[in-house]
Structures are given as C-alpha cells and as structure tokens.
C-alpha positions, -999 to 999 in steps of 0.1 A, spaced: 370 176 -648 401 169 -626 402 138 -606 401 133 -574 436 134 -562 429 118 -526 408 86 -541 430 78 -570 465 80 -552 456 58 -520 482 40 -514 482 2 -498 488 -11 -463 521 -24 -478 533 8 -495 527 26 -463 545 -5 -444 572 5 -468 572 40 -467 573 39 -432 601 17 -431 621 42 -455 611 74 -434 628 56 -399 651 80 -384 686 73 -378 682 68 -338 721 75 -331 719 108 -346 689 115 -325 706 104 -298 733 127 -303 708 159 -296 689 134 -267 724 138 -243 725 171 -247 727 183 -209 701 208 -198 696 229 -167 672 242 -146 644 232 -167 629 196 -176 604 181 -203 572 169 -186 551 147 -213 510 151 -203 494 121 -212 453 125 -215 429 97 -226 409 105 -256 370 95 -265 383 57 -279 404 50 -248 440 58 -261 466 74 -245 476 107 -263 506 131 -253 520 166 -259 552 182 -240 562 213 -223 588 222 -204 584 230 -169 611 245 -140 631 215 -126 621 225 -91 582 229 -100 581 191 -115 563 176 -83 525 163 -87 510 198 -65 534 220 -85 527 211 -120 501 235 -134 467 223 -158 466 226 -192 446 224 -226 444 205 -261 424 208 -290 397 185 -281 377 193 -318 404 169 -327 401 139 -304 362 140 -309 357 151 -272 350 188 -279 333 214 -305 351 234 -330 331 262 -314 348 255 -278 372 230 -284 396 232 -254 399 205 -232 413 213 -194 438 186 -188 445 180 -148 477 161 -131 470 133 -116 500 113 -117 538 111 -122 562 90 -137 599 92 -153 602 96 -188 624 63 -201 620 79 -238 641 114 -223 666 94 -194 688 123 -194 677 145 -169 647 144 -148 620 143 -170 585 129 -164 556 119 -175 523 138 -162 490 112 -164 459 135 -163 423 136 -165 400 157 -187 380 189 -180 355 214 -196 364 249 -190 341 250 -166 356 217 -144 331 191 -150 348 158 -159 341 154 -195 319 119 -202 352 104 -217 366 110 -180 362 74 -166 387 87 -144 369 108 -126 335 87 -123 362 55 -108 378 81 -84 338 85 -69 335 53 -65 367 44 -46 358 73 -22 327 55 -9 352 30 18 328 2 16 330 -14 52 352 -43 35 371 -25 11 404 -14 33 432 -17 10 417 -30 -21 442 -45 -43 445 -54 -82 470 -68 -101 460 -67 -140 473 -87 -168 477 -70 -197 477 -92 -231 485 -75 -265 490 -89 -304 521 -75 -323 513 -69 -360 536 -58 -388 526 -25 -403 509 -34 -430 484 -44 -396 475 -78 -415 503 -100 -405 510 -109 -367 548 -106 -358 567 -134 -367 538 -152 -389 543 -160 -426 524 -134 -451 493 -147 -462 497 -178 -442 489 -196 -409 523 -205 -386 521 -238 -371 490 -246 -345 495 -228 -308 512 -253 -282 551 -242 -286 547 -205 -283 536 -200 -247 564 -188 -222 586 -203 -253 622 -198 -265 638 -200 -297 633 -179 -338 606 -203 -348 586 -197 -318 591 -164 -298 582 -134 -320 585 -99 -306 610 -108 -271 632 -75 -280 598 -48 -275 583 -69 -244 620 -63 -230 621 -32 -240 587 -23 -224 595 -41 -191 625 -19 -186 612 11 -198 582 5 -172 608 -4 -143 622 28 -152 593 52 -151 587 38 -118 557 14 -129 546 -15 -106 553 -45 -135 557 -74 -115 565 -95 -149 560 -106 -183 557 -137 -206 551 -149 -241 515 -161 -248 498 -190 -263 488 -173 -295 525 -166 -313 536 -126 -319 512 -122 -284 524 -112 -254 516 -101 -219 527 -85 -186 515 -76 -152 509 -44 -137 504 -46 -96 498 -54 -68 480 -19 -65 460 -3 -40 427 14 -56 433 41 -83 466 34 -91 463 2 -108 444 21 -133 466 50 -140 499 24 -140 477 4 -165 473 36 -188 508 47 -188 518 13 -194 499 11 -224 514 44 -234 549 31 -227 545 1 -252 525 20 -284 557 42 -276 579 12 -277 567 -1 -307 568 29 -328 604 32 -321 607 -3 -329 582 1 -363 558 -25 -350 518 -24 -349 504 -29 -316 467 -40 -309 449 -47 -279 417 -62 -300 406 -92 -280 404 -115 -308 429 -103 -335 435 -135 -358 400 -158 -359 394 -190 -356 418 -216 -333 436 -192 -318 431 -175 -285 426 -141 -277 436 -116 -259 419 -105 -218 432 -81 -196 425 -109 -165 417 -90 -130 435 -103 -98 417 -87 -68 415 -86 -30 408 -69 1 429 -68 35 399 -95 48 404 -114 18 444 -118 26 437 -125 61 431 -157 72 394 -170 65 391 -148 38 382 -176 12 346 -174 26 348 -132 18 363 -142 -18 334 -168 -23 306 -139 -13 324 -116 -39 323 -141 -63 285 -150 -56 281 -105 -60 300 -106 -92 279 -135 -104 245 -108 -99 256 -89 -120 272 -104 -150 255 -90 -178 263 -59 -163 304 -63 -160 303 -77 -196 290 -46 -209 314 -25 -194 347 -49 -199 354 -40 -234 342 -38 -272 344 -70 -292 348 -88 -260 316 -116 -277 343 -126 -304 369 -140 -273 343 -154 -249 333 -184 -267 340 -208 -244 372 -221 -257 407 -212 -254 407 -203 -220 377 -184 -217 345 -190 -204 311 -185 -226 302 -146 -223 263 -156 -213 272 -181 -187 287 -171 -154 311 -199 -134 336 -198 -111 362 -228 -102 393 -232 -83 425 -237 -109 399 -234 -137 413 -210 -165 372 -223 -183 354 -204 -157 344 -165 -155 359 -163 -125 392 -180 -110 401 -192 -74 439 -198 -77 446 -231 -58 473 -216 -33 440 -192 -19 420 -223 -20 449 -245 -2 456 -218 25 420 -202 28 430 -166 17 442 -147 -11 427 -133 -44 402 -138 -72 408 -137 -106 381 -118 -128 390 -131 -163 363 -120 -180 375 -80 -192 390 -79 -227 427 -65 -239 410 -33 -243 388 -26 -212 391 5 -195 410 0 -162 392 28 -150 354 10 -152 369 -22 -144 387 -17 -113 359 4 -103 333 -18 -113 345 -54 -93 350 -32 -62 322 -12 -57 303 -50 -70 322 -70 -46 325 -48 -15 291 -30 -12 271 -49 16 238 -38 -4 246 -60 -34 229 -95 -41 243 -129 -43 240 -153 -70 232 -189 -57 264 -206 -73 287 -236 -65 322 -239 -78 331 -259 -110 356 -290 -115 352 -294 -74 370 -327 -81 404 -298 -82 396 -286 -47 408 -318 -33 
C-alpha cells in the first residue's frame, strides 16, 4: 500500500520560511515590466471581504475613461472557495463601493475598487457587514450630524515561520517592554521600513492616515486611519488593512492582527475607537460625550460580543486595558473601557475613546455599533461616575 504522499512530506514552518525566502522574486526585474507605459486602459484591483473578515482581491482591466465609482461595472468570484457560497451556485456578485489609487501599479492611473458582496439575486450575503452598517448610518439619529471616527489600528509582525515576532530572538524572550514604544534604535524598533512603507503607500492611495508609531510590545506597531465621517472610516480601515498584508508580502513578513499574539507580560493589540458628533465638538458637548458614555455602558456585553474574536485573552485588566466584564470610563485613563482625553475634559468638547474593540474587529460592526448605541435617543443609560476623578482637576 503506497503512502500517503501529503502526510508524510509536510514540511515545517521553517522549511516553508525558507522556501519562501528562496522563491522571492527579483523586484527590479519586475519592475522593469511594471513601467511599461499603457494607454487608454487601466488595472482596477476589486477588493471583497471574505466569511473570516480579510481582504481578498482579483484584477481586471477596465477603459481609462470608465474608472470612476458610477462607471465601474459589478462583478463575480468563486465564492465555493472563500466559504461564502455553494459549489452548486457559487458566484458571488461583488458591487463598487469605493475607490482608491493603486500604490502597488503607480504607473498609470490605476485603482483600487472596495466592494461589497451579493447573491445573484442582490441580497447582501450574511458576511456583508457592509451592507447591514450602511442601514444603520441611514437612520440620522437627531444627534448624529457628522459622525466622526478616527480608528487606531494595532498589528504584530511575525517572521514566517509565524512563531517568532520581528526582531525577537528564536526561541527566546527580548528584553521586558518599556524601550520599545515610539522608540529608535536596532535593539528596539523592529519592522520601521514596512510601517513606512504602509504610511506612504496609504498617503498615496488617497487614505485618510493621520499617523503612525511604534508600540509597547516590540515588532508591534500601529497607525491611524481618520478623522472620518460615517461609512468611510470603515471602508479606509479595510483597504488599509489590505495595503499592509500587501506590504508585508512584498517585504516577506507575517502580519497578524490577533489581539493577544505573544502571552503573558506583554500587551496586546486593540483597534481603540475615537468618536464624535458635531454637538460633541461644539462647545458643551462634554455633557453629550458623558450621555454616550452612560449609553455605551448599557450595553456592554453587547459591544464585547461584536468587537472581535479572542478579544477575552487582551482584556484582562492589565496592560492598558480594562477587565472585559467590567465597564469604566475616566478622563486620561488608558485602565478604563472608555476614555475621555484631557484636552475634551479641559475645554468641554471633543471625543471619546472606545478602547475596548480588538486588532481584528470589523470596522463595519463597530463604527456601526457605537453610533447607532450612542446617538439613538431610545437607548438607556447606565448610572456611572468617572474613574481616577483626582485627573480631572
């Protein structure tokens, strides 16, 4: 009886980490065929989300003077092979929603094309969080004008074997967090060429990324997408996240956005939600961000569910976080749930700071979630006071 081939020739992590290494192509050669100049026609990249929340992408070419958002026509992928269709009907109707500029084709004007996904038949498949956020933004809550988020977007670089953090010694521990935050120098800043890489490539496709910094944890990093009104901040988050897994492959570095990669002391990784309405901004509005806080507090159990898987193992209570069964808010107070910076405490307006949702929520339900929470005039209030007053003064 002949064995079987696929169980007895597996290779490692580290033989693939190898193998991969050895298969790199030569990216002056392909840059050689990348300058070619082309006319008439461009290369728009649809990007779809698939049933686990990644970005996934295929390319077609489109007529240069057809490449705007009402000009660019629907299409289909094999959704038998994401998990979010039959074999027996398995295409998936993918629509534009967005558009950005390639940074991975700069020559020429080619795009990339965000979309949501479709049965045949146009119902928005369950994967479509999309679709369900868009529904809730359209409700205009009396003091939602101009909602706006700004998210934070922390991520852990790995090597490929997807074992060892960027920068850390194989089998080992570096030494204990403290130098590595917002930090410069070989020993301590692990990864600064792909979060450069990813800022400008963002900047380029025409991304809202107000910045980007180091993080406590060494070989993690993070970077802002916003301020931006309603819908957007989701589908910049998305693209984002597409820009840096394509970053990294070109660099041959694992990215994860697990929200507590390495255990033990180290911290982990959040995707921290700054939000605010016009009335917030105004003057007054800390009384407005004080009711949303005392809405979000209602509900708690119900935001954790929905911020993203694994989220238990980060909210602990320590390093940064607050405990996941406990809801708090503070002013300055990176311990609590929720976050009043103190320039909206000292000047009575500004923002909140949701820092509950994990690395690898789904902008969609989040953004979605705090506003239609904070906004609607039917929801409850939780009877709360602020923690660590004594900061207020």
């Amino acid at each position: 009886m002949l064995p079987n081939v696929a169980t007895t020739i597996r290779p490692s992590r580290a033989s693939v980490a190898n193998m991969a290494e050895e298969c790199k192509m030569d990216a002056s050669v392909l840059d050689k065929f990348m300058s070619l100049p082309v006319s008439g026609k461009i290369q728009a990249e649809y990007l779809w989300i698939d049933a686990i929340g990644e970005v996934r992408s295929k390319c077609r070419t489109v007529d240069a003077n057809k490449a705007k958002l009402g000009d660019l026509p629907s299409w289909n992928y094999d959704g038998s092979s994401t998990d979010q269709a039959p074999g027996e009907d398995s295409e998936v109707i993918i629509k534009p929603r967005a558009v950005f500029r390639d940074p991975f084709r700069p020559t020429g004007d080619n795009i990339l094309v965000l979309t949501d996904t479709y049965t045949p038949g146009g119902t928005p498949l369950p994967t479509n969080t999309r679709a369900a956020a868009m529904e809730v933004f359209d409700k205009k809550f009396p003091e939602s004008d101009a909602p706006w988020y700004g998210l934070e977007q922390e991520y852990t670089l790995f090597n490929l074997d997807k074992i060892t953090p960027l920068g850390w010694p194989a089998g080992g521990y570096p030494l204990p967090q403290g130098p590595y935050y917002c930090g410069a120098g070989a020993d301590r800043s692990f990864g600064r060429a792909i979060s450069e890489a990813h800022y400008k490539a963002c900047l380029f496709a025409g991304l809202e990324i107000s910045g980007t910094n180091a993080e406590v944890m060494p070989g993690q990093w993070e970077y802002q997408i916003g301020p931006c009104v309603g819908i957007d901040a989701a589908d910049e988050m998305m693209v984002s996240r597409y820009i840096l897994s394509r970053v990294c492959e070109d660099f041959g570095v694992h990215v994860t956005l697990d929200p507590k990669p390495i255990p033990g002391d180290w911290n982990g990784a959040g995707c921290h939600t700054n939000f605010s309405t016009e009335k917030m901004r105004k003057a007054g509005g800390l009384a407005t961000i004080e009711q949303a806080i005392r809405r979000l507090g209602a509900k708690h159990e119900e935001h954790i569910i929905a911020y993203g898987e694994g989220n238990e193992r980060r909210l602990t209570g320590k390093y940064e976080t607050a405990d996941i069964n406990t809801f708090s808010y503070g002013v300055a107070n990176r311990g609590c749930s929720i976050r009043i910076p103190r320039a909206t405490d000292a000047e009575g307006c500004g923002y909140l700071e949701d820092r509950r949702p994990s690395s690898n929520c789904d902008p969609y339900v989040v953004t979605s979630k705090i506003y239609d929470t904070t906004c609607n005039p039917d929801s409850k209030e939780l009877d709360i006071k602020a923690k660590s007053v004594e900061q207020v003064a």
